[in-house]
N, C-alpha and C positions, 0 to 999 in steps of 0.2 A: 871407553872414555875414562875410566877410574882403571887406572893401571893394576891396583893392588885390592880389588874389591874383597876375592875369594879369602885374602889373608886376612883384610877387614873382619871380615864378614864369623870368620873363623877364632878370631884373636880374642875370644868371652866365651862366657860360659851356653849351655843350652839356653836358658832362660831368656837372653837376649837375642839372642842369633837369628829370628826373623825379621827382630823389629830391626838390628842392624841390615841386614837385608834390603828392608823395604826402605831405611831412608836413602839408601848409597841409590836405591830405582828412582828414588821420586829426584836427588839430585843430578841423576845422568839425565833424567828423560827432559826437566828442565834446562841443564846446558845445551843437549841435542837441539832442545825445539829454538834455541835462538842461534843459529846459525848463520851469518850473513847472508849468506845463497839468496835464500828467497825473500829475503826484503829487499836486498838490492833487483833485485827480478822486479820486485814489485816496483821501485821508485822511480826506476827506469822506464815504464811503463808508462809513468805518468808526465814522466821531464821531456822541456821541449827541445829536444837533440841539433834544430836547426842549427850550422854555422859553417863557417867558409870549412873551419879546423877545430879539432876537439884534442885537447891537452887533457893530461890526468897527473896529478900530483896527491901525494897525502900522507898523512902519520897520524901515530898511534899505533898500540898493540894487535890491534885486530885489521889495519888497515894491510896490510899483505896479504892477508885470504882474500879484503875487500879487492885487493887491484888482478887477483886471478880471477875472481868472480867476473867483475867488470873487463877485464877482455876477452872471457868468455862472451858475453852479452855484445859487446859493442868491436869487438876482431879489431880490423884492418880501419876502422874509421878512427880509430887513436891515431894520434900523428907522434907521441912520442911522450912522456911522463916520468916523474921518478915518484916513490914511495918509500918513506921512513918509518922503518918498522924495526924490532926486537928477532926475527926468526927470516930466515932464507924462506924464498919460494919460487917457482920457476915459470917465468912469465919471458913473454917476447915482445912484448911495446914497451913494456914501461919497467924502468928500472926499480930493483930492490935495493934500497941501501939500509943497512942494519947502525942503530945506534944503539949507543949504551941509555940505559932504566933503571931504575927512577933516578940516578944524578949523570946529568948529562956532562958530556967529554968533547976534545977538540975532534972528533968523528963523526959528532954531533952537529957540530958548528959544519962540518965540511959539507956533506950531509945535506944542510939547510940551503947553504951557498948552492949546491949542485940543482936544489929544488928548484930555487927561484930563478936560474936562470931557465926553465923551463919558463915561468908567469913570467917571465920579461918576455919571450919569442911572441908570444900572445898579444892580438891585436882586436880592435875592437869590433869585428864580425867576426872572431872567434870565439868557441866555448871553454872554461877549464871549466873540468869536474874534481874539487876536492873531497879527498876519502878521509874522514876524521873519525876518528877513534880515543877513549883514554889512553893515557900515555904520553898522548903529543905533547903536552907540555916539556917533558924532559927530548925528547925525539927531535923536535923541531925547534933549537938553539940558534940565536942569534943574539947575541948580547949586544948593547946599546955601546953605541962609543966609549971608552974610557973603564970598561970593566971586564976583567978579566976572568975566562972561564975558572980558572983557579977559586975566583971571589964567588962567581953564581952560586958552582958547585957546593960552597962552605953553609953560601947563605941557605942554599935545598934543602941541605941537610940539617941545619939546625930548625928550619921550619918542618919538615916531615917528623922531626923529633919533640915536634912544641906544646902536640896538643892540638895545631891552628885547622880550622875544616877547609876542605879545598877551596872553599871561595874565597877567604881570607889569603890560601898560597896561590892560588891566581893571581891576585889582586897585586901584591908584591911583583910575580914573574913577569907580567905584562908590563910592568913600568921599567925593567932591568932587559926590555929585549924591542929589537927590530921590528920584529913579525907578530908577536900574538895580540891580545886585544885588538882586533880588528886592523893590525898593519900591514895584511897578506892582502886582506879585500884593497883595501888603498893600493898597494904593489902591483895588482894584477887589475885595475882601473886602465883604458875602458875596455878591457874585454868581460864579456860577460862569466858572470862567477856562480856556480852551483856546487852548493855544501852539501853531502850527503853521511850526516853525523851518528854513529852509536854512541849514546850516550851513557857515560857508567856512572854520573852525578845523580846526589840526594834533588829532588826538584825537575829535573831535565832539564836543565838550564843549558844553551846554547851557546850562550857567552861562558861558561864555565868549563864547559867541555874542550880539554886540550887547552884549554886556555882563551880557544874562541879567537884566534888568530882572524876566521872571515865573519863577526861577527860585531856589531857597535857596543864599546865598551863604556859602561857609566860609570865605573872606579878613578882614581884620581892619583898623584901622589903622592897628597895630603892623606888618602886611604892606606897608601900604600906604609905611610911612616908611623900611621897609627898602629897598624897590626902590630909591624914590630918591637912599637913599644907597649902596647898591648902583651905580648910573650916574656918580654924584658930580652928580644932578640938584639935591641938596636946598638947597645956598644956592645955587642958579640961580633956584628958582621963586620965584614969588611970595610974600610975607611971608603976604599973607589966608590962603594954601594951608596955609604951614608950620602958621599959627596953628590953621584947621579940625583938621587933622587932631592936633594937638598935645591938643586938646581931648576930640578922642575916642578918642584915646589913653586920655587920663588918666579917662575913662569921663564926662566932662561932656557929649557923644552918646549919641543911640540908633546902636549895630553895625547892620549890614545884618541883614534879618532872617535865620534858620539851618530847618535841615531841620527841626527840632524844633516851629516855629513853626507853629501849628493855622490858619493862612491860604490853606496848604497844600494842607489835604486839600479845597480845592474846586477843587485847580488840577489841571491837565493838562498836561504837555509833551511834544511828539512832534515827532520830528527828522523831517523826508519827504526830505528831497531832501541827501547828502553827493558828497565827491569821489569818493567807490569808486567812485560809477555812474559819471563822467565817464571817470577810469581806466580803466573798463571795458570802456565805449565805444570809448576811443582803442585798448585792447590789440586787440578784436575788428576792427576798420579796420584797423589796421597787418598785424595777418593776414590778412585778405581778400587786402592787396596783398602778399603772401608773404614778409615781414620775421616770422623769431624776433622772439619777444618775451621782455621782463623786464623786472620791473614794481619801483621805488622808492617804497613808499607814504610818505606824511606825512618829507618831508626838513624839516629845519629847518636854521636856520644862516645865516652868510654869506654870499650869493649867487656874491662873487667865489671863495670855496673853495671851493663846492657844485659850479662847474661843471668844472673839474679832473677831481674826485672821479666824477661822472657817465662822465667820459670813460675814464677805468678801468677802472671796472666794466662796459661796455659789450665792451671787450674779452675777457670771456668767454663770447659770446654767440654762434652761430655764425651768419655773415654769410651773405645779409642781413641786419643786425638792429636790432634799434629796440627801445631801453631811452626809458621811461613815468616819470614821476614824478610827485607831485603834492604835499602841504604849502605848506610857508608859509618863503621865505626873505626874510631883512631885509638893507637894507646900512645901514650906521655910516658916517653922512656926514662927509666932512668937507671934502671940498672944496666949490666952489661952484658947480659947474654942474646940469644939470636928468636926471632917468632914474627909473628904477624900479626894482625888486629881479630882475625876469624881463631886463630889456632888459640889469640890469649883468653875469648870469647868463650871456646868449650871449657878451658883448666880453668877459667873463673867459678865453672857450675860443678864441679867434681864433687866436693864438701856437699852441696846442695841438693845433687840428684843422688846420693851415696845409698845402696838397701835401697832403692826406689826404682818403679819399671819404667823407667823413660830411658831414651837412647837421644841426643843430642848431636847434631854435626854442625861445622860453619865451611864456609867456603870463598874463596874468589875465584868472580865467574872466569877469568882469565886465564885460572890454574895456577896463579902468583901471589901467594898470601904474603906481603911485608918483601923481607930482603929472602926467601929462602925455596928451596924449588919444591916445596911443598901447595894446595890449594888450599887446605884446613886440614881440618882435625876430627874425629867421633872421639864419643866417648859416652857411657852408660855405668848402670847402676852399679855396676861389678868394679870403676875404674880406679876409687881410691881404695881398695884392698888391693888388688893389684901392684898401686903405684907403691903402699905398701910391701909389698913382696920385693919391688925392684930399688928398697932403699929410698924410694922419692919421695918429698915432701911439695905437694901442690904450691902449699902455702910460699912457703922460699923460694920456691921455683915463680912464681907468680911476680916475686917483688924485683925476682931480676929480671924480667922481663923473656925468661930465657923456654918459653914456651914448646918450638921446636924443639929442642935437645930429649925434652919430656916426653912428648909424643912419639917422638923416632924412637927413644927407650923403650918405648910402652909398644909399639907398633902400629898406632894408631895413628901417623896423617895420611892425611888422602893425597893420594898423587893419580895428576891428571896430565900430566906435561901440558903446555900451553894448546889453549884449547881452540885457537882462533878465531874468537869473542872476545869481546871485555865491557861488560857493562859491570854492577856494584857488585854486592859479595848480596850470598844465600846462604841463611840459614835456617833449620828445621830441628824441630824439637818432637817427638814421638812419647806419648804416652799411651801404655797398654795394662 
C-alpha cells in the first residue's frame, strides 16, 4: 500500500524508526480495512434487485473499483452502464470513462453526456444503481446553459483556493450545472434510482457528497451568491457565472429540485462505506501496537492551525500514545508553490515536535493530497535539524504554500498511488 515505506521508515535516525514504523502500519492497515469489496457485498445484500433491467452508472474517485466490484456481484444481469472515474479498470458491462480532477474539462462534459444517455434508456420497471464517490463533483460536468467550461473551471479554482469547506463549493457547483443537486434523480424519473455513496465529507452528508446529484438539495441561488461574496470571489468569476445565477436568483430558473419534490419517492440513498470505519481501523492498529488512544473525529479548519492544535491535545493522553483524526482540512493559498492540506498539516508541527519523541503523519485516504501525486507527509522529532542540514526553512516554506517540494527534499511524502477509496484525509500523531 505505501510504496516507499522501507525508505520512510529508514530516512531518521534510530531513536525514531519504530515509532515511524508503527504509524506507516496503523495507516496501511486503516486504508486496507475500507476497501469497497465488502461493503458493496454488503449493500447488495440488502437492496431490492427486482426489475425488468438494471443500469449502472457512476463517478467519483473510487467509483471504478466500485463498478469492478459490482459486476463482479451482479455479472450478466447489468444491461449496460458507464462510470466516471480518475484511473482505467477493466470491466465488461459497464464502461470506464476517465475524467480530469479536481478542475474538470470538456472530457468531462463528454463524459457526463455519455452517462446520461444510459439514465434516459431507463424506464420505469427498471433499476439504476448509482456508484457515488468524492470526486464526482469535478467527474460529473454538465454546466447549466450559458456557461462555459472555460468559466466553471476559473470559478473551481478560485473556490478550492478560498478557504470555502466543500459544502459552501457544493452549494455554488449545484447551481452552475445540469445534474448535481439532485438533477440526476429528476433525469432518471420514473425509473427507480439507488445510490450507493462513499462518503469522504466532514458530517456524512449525502447531499454533499459529489455534490449529491441523486439527492434533494435545500441550497439556493441566493446561497450560492452569498458564498461568493463571502470569499470576495464574486467580481473574480466569470461575468456568464454572475449573470446564471443573477437569473435564478431573481426566479428566471428552475432551483435544484427540494425534498418535497415526488421524484423522490423512487429514489434510494445509502451511505456504505464512511471515515468512522477507517478511524476505526487506525484506533484498533494503534492498539495492537500498545499506543493509548484518542480519537479527533471530522476536524475542519486550516491545516496550518489544525496541526498545533493536534499537538496539544495529544498531551493528555498517557504515553505511549497516538491521537487519530479524520475530517476534512483546507489551506488558503496564497503563495506559489505546490502541497496539499495533509502535507501542509505535518510542516506546520516541525518547530512544534522539534528534540521531541513524537512522529506525526497526515494523509488522503485516496492517495491524493491537493494537486500532487503524493498521499501526505511524516515527519518526527529529528525533522527540523535535518531540514536544516538540506538548507530549508519550514517557516518560508510554509508561507508559500509550497509543502511538497519540502518533503520530497527531505524524503518524507508517502506515496500510495491511488488507492481505490476516497473518503476524508487520516491523520495520526505518535508519542513515545
Amino acid at each position: 500500500m505505501i510504496q516507499n515505506k522501507m525508505e520512510l521508515i529508514s530516512n531518521t535516525t534510530t531513536e525514531f524508526k519504530k515509532a515511524r514504523s508503527d504509524i506507516l502500519e496503523i495507516l496501511e492497515h486503516a486504508l486496507r480495512a475500507t476497501h469497497p469489496r465488502i461493503f458493496l457485498q454488503r449493500a447488495f445484500e440488502r437492496l431490492d434487485l427486482n426489475a425488468n433491467r438494471i443500469f449502472v452508472v457512476g463517478f467519483g474517485k473510487a467509483s471504478g473499483q466500485m463498478a469492478v466490484e459490482t459486476e463482479n456481484i451482479l455479472g450478466d444481469r447489468i444491461c449496460g452502464g458507464v462510470v466516471i472515474t480518475t484511473s482505467p479498470q477493466e470491466t465488461k458491462r459497464i464502461k470506464i470513462l476517465i475524467g480530469e480532477h479536481p478542475i474538470p474539462a470538456e472530457k468531462n462534459v463528454f463524459a457526463t453526456k455519455s452517462l446520461l444517455e444510459v439514465v434516459d434508456m431507463a424506464k420505469y420497471d427498471d433499476l439504476v444503481i448509482c456508484l457515488v464517490s468524492g470526486g464526482g463533483s469535478a467527474l460529473l460536468t454538465l454546466p447549466k446553459q450559458g456557461v462555459s467550461i472555460r468559466s466553471l473551471t476559473k470559478t473551481n479554482e478560485l473556490l478550492l483556493k478560498s478557504g470555502a469547506d466543500i459544502n459552501e463549493i457544493n452549494a455554488v457547483r449545484k447551481h452552475l450545472s445540469q445534474i448535481k443537486g439532485g438533477q440526476l434523480a429528476a433525469r432518471a424519473h420514473p425509473a427507480r434510482l439507488t445510490s450507493l455513496i462513499i462518503s469522504d465529507v466532514v458530517g456524512d452528508r449525502a447531499d454533499t457528497v459529489a455534490s449529491g446529484p441523486t439527492v434533494p438539495d435545500e441550497s439556493t441561488y441566493a446561497d450560492a451568491i452569498d458564498i461568493l461574496r463571502k470569499y470576495d470571489l464574486w467580481a473574480r468569476v466569470p461575468e456568464n457565472i454572475r449573470r446564471v445565477l443573477e437569473e435564478g436568483y431573481a426566479g428566471n430558473l428552475a432551483d435544484t429540485p427540494k425534498s418535497t419534490d415526488s421524484v423522490f419517492e423512487s429514489v434510494h440513498n445509502e451511505i456504505i462505506l464512511t471515515s468512522k470505519i477507517m478511524i476505526s481501523a487506525a484506533k484498533e492498529k494503534a492498539q495492537k501496537l500498545g499506543y493509548s488512544t484518542m480519537i479527533m473525529d471530522d476536524v475542519i479548519g486550516e491545516a496550518r492551525l489544525e496541526g498545533p492544535r493536534h499537538l496539544k491535545d495529544i498531551q493528555h493522553v498517557k504515553h505511549p500514545s497516538c491521537l487519530i483524526s479524520g475530517g476534512e482540512l483546507t489551506v488558503k493559498v496564497k503563495g506559489s508553490g505546490k502541497g496539499g492540506p495533509n502535507q501542509e498539516f505535518v510542516l506546520a508541527c516541525l518547530n512544534e515536535i522539534a528534540k521531541e519523541r513524537i512522529v506525526i503523519a497526515a494523509v488522503d485516504s485516496d492517495g491524493i493530497d491537493g494537486f500532487t501525486d503524493a498521499a501526505g507527509a511524516v515527519a518526527d522529532g529529528n525533522s527540523l535539524k535535518r531540514a536544516g542540514e538540506f538548507g530549508l526553512d519550514p517557516k518560508k516554506i510554509l508561507e508559500n504554500n509550497d509543502s511538497y517540494n519540502f518533503f520530497k527534499k527531505m524524503g518524507d511524502l508517502i506515496m500510495t498511488g491511488k488507492t481505490g477509496t476516497n473518503l476524508n484525509d487520516l491523520r495520526v500523531v505518535l508519542c513515545f
